[in-house]
GULO-573614 format. One record per residue (C-alpha): x, y, z. Coordinates in Angstrom, 2 decimals, always signed. Layout:
BEGIN
<site><x>X</x><y>Y</y><z>Z</z></site>
...
***
This chain:
BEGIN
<site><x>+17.97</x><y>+11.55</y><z>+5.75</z></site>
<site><x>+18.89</x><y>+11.12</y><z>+9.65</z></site>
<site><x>+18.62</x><y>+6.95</y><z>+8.73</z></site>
<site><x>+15.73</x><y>+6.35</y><z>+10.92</z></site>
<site><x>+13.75</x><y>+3.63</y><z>+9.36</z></site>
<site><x>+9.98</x><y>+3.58</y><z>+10.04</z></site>
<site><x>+7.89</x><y>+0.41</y><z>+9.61</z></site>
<site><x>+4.05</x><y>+1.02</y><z>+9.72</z></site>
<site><x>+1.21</x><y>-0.23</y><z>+8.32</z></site>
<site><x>-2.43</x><y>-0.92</y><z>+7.74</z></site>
<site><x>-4.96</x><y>-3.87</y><z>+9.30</z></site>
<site><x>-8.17</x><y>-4.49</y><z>+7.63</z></site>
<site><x>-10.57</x><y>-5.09</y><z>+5.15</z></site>
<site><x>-11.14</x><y>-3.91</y><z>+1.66</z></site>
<site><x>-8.26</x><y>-1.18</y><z>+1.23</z></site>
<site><x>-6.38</x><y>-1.85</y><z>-1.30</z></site>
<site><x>-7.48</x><y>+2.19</y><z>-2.67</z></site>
<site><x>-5.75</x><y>+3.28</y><z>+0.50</z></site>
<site><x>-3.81</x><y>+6.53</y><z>+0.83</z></site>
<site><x>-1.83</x><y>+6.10</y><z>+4.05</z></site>
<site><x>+0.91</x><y>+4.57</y><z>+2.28</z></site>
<site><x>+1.58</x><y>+7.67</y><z>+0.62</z></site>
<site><x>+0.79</x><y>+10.19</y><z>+3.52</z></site>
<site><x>+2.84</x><y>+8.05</y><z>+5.80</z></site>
<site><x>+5.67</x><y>+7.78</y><z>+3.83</z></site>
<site><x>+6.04</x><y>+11.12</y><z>+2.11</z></site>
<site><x>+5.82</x><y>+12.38</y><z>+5.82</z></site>
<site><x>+8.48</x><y>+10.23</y><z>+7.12</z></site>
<site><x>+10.62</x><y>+11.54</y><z>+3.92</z></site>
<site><x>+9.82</x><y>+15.45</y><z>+4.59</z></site>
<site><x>+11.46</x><y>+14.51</y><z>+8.04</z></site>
<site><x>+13.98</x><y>+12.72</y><z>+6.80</z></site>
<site><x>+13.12</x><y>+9.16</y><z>+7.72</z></site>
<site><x>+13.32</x><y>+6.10</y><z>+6.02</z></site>
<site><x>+9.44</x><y>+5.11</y><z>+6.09</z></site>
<site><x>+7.43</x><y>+1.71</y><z>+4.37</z></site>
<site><x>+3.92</x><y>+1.31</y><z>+5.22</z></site>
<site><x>+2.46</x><y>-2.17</y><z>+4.83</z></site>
<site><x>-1.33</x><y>-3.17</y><z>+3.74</z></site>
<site><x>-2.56</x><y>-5.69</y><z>+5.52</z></site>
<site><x>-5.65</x><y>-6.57</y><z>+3.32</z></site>
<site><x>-8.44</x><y>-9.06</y><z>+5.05</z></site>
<site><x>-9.80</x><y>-9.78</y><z>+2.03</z></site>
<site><x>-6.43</x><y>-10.41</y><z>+0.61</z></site>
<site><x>-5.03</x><y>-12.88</y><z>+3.34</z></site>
<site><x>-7.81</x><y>-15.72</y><z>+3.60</z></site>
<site><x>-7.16</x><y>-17.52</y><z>+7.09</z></site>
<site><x>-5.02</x><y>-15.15</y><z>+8.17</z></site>
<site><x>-6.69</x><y>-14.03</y><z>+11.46</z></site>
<site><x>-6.42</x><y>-10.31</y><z>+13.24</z></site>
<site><x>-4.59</x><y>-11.85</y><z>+16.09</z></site>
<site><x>-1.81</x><y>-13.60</y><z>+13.53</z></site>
<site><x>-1.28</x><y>-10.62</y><z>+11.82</z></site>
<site><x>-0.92</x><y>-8.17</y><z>+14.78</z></site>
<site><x>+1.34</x><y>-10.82</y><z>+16.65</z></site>
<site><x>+3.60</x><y>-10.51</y><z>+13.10</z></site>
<site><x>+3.60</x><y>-7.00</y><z>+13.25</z></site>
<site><x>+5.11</x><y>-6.88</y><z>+16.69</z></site>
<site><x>+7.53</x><y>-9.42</y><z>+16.06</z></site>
<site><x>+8.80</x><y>-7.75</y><z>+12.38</z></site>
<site><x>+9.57</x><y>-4.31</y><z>+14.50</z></site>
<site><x>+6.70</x><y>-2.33</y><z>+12.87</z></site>
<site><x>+6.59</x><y>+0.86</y><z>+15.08</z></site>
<site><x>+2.75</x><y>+1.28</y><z>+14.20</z></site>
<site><x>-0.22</x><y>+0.38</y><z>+12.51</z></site>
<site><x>-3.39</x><y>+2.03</y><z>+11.42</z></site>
<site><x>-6.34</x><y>-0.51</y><z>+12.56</z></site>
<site><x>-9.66</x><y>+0.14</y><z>+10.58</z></site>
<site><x>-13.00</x><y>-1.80</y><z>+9.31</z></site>
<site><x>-14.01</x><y>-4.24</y><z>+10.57</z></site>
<site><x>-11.71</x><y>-4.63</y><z>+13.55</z></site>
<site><x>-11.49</x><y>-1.57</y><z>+15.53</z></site>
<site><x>-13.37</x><y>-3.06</y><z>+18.56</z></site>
<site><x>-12.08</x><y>-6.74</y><z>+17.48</z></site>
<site><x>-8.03</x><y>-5.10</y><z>+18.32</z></site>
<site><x>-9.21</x><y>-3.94</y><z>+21.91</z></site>
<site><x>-8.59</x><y>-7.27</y><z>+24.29</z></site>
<site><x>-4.98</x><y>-7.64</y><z>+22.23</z></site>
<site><x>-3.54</x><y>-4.08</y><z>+23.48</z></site>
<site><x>-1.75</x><y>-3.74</y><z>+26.55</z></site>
<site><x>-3.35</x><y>-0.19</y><z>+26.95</z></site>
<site><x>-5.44</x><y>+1.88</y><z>+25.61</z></site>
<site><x>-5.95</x><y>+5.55</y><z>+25.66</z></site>
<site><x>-8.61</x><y>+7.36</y><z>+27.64</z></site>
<site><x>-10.62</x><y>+8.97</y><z>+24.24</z></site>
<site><x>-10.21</x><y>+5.43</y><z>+22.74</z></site>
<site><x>-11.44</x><y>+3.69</y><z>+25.67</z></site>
<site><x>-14.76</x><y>+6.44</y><z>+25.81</z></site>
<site><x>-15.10</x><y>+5.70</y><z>+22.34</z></site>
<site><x>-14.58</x><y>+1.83</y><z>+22.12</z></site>
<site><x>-12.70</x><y>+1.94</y><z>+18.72</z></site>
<site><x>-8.64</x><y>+2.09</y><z>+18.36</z></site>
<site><x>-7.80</x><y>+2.99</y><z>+14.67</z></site>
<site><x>-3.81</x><y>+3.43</y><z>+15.57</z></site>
<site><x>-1.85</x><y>+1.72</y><z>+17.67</z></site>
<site><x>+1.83</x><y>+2.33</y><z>+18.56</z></site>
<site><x>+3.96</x><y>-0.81</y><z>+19.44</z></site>
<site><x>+7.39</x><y>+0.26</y><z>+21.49</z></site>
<site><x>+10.99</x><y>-1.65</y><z>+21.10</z></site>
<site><x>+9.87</x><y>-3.62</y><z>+23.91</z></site>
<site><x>+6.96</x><y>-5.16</y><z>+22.22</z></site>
<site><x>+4.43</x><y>-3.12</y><z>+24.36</z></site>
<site><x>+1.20</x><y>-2.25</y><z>+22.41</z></site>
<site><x>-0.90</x><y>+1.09</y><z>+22.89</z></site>
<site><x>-4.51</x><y>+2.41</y><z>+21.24</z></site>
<site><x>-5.70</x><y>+5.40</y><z>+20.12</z></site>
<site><x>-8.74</x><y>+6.59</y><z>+18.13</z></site>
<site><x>-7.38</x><y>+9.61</y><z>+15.69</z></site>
<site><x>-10.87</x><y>+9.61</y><z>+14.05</z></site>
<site><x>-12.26</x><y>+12.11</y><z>+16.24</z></site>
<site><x>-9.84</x><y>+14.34</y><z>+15.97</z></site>
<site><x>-9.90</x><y>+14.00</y><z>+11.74</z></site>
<site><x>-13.43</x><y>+14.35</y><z>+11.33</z></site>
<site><x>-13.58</x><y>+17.08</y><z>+14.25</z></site>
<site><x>-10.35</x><y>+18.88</y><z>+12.55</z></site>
<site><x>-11.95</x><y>+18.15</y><z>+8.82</z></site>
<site><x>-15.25</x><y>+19.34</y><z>+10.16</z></site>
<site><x>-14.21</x><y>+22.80</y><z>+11.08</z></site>
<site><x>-11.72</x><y>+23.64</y><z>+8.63</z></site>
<site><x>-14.49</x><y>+22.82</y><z>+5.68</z></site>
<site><x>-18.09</x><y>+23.78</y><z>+7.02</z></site>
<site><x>-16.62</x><y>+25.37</y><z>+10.40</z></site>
<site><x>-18.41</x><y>+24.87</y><z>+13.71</z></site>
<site><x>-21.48</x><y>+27.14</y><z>+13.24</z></site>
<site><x>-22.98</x><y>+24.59</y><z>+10.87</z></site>
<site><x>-23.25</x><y>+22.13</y><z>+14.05</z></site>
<site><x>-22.72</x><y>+24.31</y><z>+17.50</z></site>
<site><x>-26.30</x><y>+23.98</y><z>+19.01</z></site>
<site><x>-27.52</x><y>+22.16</y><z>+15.80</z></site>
<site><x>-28.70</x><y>+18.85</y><z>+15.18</z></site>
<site><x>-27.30</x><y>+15.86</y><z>+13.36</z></site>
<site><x>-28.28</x><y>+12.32</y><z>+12.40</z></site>
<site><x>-25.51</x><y>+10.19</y><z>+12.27</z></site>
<site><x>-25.87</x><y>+6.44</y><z>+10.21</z></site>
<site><x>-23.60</x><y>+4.47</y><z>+11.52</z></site>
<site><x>-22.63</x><y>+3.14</y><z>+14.84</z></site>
<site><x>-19.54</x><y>+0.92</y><z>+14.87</z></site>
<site><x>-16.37</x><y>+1.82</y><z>+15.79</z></site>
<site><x>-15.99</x><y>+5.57</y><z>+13.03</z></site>
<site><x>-19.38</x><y>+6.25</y><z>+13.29</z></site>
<site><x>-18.68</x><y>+6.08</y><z>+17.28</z></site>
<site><x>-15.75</x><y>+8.58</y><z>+16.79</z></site>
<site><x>-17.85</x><y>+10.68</y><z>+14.75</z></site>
<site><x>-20.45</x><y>+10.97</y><z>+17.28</z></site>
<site><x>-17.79</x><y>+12.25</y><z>+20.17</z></site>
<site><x>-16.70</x><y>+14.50</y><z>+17.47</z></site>
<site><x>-19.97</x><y>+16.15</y><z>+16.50</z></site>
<site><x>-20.38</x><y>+17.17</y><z>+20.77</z></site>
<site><x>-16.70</x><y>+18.15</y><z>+20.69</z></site>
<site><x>-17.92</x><y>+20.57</y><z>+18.17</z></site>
<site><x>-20.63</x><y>+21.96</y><z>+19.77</z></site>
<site><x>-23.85</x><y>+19.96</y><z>+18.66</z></site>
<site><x>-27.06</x><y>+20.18</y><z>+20.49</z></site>
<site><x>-28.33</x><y>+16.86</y><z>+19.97</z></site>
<site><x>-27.08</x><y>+13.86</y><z>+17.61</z></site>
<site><x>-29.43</x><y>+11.25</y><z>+16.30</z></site>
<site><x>-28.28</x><y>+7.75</y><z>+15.63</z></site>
<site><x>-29.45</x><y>+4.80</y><z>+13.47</z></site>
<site><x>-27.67</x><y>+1.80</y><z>+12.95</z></site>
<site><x>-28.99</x><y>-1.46</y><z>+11.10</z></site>
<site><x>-28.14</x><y>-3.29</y><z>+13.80</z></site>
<site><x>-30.07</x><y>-1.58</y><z>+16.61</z></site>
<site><x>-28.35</x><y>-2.54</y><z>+19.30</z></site>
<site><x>-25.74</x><y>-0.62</y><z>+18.88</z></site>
<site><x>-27.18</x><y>+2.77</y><z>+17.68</z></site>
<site><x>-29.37</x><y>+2.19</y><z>+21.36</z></site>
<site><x>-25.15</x><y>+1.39</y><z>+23.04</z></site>
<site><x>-24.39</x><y>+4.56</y><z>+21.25</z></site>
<site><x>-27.11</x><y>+6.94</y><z>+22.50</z></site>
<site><x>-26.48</x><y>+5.28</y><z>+26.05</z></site>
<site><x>-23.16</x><y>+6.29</y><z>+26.31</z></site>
<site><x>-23.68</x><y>+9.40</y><z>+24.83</z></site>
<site><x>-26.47</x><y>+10.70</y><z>+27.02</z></site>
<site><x>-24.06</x><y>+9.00</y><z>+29.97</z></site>
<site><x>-21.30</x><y>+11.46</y><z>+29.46</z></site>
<site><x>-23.22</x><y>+14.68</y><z>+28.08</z></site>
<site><x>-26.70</x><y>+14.27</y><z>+29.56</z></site>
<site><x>-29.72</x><y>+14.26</y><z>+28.58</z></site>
<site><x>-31.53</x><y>+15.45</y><z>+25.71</z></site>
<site><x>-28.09</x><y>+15.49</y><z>+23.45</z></site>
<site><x>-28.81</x><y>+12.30</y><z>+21.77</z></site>
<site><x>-31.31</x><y>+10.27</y><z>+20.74</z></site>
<site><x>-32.45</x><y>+7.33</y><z>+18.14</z></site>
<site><x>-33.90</x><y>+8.19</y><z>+14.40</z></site>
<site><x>-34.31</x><y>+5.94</y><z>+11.72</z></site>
<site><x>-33.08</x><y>+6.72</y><z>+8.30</z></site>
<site><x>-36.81</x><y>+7.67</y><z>+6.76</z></site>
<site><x>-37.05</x><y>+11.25</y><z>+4.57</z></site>
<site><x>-38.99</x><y>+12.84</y><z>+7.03</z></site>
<site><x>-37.24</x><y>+11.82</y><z>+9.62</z></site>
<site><x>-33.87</x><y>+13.26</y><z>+8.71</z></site>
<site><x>-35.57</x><y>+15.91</y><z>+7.41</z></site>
<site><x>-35.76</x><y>+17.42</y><z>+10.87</z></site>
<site><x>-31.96</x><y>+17.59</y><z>+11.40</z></site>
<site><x>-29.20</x><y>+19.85</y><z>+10.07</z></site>
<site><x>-26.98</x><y>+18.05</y><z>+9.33</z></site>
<site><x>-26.04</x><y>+14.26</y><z>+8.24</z></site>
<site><x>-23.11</x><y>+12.03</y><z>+8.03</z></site>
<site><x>-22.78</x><y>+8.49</y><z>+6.83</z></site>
<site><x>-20.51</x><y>+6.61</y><z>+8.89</z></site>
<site><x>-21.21</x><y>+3.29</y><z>+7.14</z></site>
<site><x>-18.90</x><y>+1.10</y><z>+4.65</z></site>
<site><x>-22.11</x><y>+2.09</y><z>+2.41</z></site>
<site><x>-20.55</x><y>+3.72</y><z>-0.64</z></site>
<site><x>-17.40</x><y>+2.86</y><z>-0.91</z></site>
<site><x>-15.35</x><y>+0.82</y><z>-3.50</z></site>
<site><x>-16.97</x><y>-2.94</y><z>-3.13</z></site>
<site><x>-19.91</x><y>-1.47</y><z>-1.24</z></site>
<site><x>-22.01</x><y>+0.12</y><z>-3.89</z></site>
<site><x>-25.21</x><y>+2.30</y><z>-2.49</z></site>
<site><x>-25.75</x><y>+4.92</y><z>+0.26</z></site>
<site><x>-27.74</x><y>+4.56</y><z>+3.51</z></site>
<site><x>-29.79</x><y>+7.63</y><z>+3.11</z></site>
<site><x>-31.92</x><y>+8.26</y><z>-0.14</z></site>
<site><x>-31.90</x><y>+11.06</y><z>-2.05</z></site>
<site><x>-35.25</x><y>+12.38</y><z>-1.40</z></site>
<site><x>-34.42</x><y>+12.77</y><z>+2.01</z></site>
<site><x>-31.70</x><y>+15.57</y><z>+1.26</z></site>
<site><x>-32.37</x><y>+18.75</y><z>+1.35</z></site>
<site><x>-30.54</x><y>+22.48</y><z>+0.25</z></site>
<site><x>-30.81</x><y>+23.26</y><z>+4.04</z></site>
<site><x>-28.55</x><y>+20.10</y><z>+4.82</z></site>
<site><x>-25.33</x><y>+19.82</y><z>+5.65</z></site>
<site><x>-24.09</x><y>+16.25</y><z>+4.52</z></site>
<site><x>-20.73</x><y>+14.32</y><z>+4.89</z></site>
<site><x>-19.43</x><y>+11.50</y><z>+4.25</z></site>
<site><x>-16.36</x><y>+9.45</y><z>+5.89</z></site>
<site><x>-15.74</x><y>+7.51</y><z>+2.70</z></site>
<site><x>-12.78</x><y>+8.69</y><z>+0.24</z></site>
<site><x>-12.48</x><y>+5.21</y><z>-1.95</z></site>
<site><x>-14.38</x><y>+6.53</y><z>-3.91</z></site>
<site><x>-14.08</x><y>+10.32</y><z>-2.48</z></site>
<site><x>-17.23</x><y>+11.31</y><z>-4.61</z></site>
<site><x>-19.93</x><y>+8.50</y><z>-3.05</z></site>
<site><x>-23.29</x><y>+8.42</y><z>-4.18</z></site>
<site><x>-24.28</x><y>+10.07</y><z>-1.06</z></site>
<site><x>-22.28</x><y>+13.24</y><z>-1.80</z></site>
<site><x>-23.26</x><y>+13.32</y><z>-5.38</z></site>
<site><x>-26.95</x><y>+13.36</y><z>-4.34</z></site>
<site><x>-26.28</x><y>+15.94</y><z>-1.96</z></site>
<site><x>-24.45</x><y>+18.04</y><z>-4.43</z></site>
<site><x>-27.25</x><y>+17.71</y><z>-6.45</z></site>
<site><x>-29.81</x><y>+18.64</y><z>-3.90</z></site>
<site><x>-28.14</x><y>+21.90</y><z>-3.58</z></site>
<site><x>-26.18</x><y>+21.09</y><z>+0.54</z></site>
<site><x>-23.13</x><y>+21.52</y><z>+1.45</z></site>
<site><x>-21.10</x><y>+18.44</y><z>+1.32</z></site>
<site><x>-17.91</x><y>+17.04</y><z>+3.57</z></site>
<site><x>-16.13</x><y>+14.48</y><z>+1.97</z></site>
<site><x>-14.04</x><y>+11.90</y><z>+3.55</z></site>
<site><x>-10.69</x><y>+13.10</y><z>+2.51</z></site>
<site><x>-10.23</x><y>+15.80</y><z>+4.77</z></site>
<site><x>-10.67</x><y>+13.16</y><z>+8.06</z></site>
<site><x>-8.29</x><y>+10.99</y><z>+5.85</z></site>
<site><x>-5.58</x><y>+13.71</y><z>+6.50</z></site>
<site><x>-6.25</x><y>+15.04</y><z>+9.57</z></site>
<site><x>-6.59</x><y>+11.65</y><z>+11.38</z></site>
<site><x>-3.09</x><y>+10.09</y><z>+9.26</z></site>
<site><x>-1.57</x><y>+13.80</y><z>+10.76</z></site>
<site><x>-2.24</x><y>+12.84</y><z>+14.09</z></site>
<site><x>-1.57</x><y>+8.74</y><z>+13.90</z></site>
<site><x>+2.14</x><y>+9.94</y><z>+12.23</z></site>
<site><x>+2.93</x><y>+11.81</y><z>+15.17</z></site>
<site><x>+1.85</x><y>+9.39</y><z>+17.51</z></site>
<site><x>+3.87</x><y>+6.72</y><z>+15.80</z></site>
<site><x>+7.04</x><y>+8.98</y><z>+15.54</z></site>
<site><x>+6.96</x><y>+11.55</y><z>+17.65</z></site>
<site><x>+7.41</x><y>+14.41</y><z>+14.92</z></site>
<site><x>+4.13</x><y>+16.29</y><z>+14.06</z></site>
<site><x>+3.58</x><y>+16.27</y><z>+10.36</z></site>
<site><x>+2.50</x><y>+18.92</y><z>+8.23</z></site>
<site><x>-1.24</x><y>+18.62</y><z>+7.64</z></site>
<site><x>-1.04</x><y>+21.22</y><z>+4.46</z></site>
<site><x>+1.24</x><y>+19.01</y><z>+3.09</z></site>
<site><x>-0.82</x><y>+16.01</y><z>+3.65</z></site>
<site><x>-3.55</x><y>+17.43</y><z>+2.03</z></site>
<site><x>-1.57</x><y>+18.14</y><z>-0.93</z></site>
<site><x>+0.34</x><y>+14.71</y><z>-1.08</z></site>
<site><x>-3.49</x><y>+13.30</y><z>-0.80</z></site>
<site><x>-4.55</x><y>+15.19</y><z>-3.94</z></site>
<site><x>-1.93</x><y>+14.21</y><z>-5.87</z></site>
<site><x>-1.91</x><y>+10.55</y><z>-4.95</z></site>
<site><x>-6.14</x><y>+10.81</y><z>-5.21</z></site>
<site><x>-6.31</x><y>+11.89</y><z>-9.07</z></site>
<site><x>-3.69</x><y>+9.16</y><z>-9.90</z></site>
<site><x>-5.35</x><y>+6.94</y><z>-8.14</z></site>
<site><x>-8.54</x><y>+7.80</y><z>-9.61</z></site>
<site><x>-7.05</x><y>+8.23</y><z>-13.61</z></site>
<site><x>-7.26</x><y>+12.02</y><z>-13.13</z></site>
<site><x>-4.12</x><y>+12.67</y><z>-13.95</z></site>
<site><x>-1.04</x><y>+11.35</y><z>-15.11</z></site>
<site><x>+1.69</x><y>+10.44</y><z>-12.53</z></site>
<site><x>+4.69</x><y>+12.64</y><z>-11.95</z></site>
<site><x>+8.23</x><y>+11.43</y><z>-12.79</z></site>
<site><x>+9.75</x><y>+13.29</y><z>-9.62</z></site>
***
């Protein structure tokens, strides 16, 4: 150990399942730092606002936290910068706070789902393909970027909230032009027309039961993925195992984006085949799969 402590942690809703503590920490020990990562639970801290808890995090010396639903617009007007992808996006999911107090955001989600993406159903399953995305807050926003950085003809939003699935396809068509996105609702036959399709809601996971596309809408010709891992098998991906597509799950953005968020907070790049196995093994004991290890 070189002694370096690391304080980091987590701001949000609902995550008591989380896996970061584990990623982050095992990380910081395979580089021989000292390393405690803090849940801040929502749901847990009734009255606590987002702006009382990031104010304590910069005053406790935290070098880092992971921001994620619902405030990863809400933590925007409280940074003192924010990075150029995160600022195209309009979500921060990881900020970095220096010994001077100074805060910065990032988004790492595009760069886990994008990274997740290829090393599971690799970049022909999208480049010059179409995908409906449902979902278009601040992951399903990431996801979007994502799905053009990897090559997609034309993505297809819907949102509950319509407003922002039509924000969504504005900015989209703003920075890649015409024609590459567009609005779909979350019908059978309309999804039936794309390639692909990802769920970007909280739809699914642990304390929000149900999935926002319905199983007669998948098809064997799909693609589908998911950006849930609590639970990591959602009913989405169960129906779209059984409908014979290929599936994504949300564990592999779960690494990649911790991967990059570590070395953003520390400096030191962290091994992403590590993280993947640290996230199995803290996944089936998680999940009662398997028995916890003494060592």
């Amino acid at each position: 150990m070189t002694g370096r402590r690391v304080l980091l942690g987590l701001i949000g809703a609902n995550i008591q399942k989380s896996l970061s503590p584990v990623l982050h920490e095992n990380a910081c020990a395979a580089a021989g730092m000292h390393g405690y990562y803090h849940l801040m639970d929502l749901d847990h801290l009734p009255g606590r606002r987002l702006e009382d808890l990031f104010d304590a995090v910069r005053n406790a010396g935290f070098q880092g936290v992971n921001i994620t639903f619902p405030c990863k617009e809400a933590i925007l007007p409280l940074l003192h910068q924010v990075s150029d992808e995160a600022d195209e996006i309009g979500a921060v999911n990881t900020v970095t706070i220096g010994a001077d107090g100074r805060t910065v955001g990032y988004n790492t989600d595009r760069v886990g789902f994008r990274r997740s993406f290829e090393e599971t159903l690799g970049r022909a399953a999208i480049a010059g393909k179409t995908a409906a995305l449902i979902g278009a807050g601040g992951a399903g926003r990431a996801v979007a970027y994502a799905l053009m950085d990897l090559g997609a003809r034309c993505v297809l939003v819907h949102d509950r909230e319509a407003s922002r699935a039509e924000l969504l396809v504005a900015q989209l068509t703003a920075h890649f032009g015409h024609g590459r996105s567009g609005l779909t609702d979350a019908s059978p036959a309309a999804l039936a027309e794309a390639d692909g399709l990802i769920n970007a809601t909280p739809l699914g996971m642990q304390g929000f039961p149900g999935s926002p596309i319905a199983p007669d809408a998948l098809r064997a010709a799909h693609w589908v993925a998911d950006i849930i891992y609590s639970p990591l098998e959602t009913q989405l991906i169960k129906a779209a195992r059984l409908a014979g597509a290929e599936v994504l799950t949300g564990g592999g953005m779960c690494v990649h984006q911790a991967a990059e968020a570590f070395r953003l907070f520390t400096g030191i790049s962290a091994s992403a085949p590590h993280m993947h196995e640290m996230f199995a093994r803290a996944l089936a004991i998680r999940d009662g799969s398997a028995p916890p290890k003494s060592s």
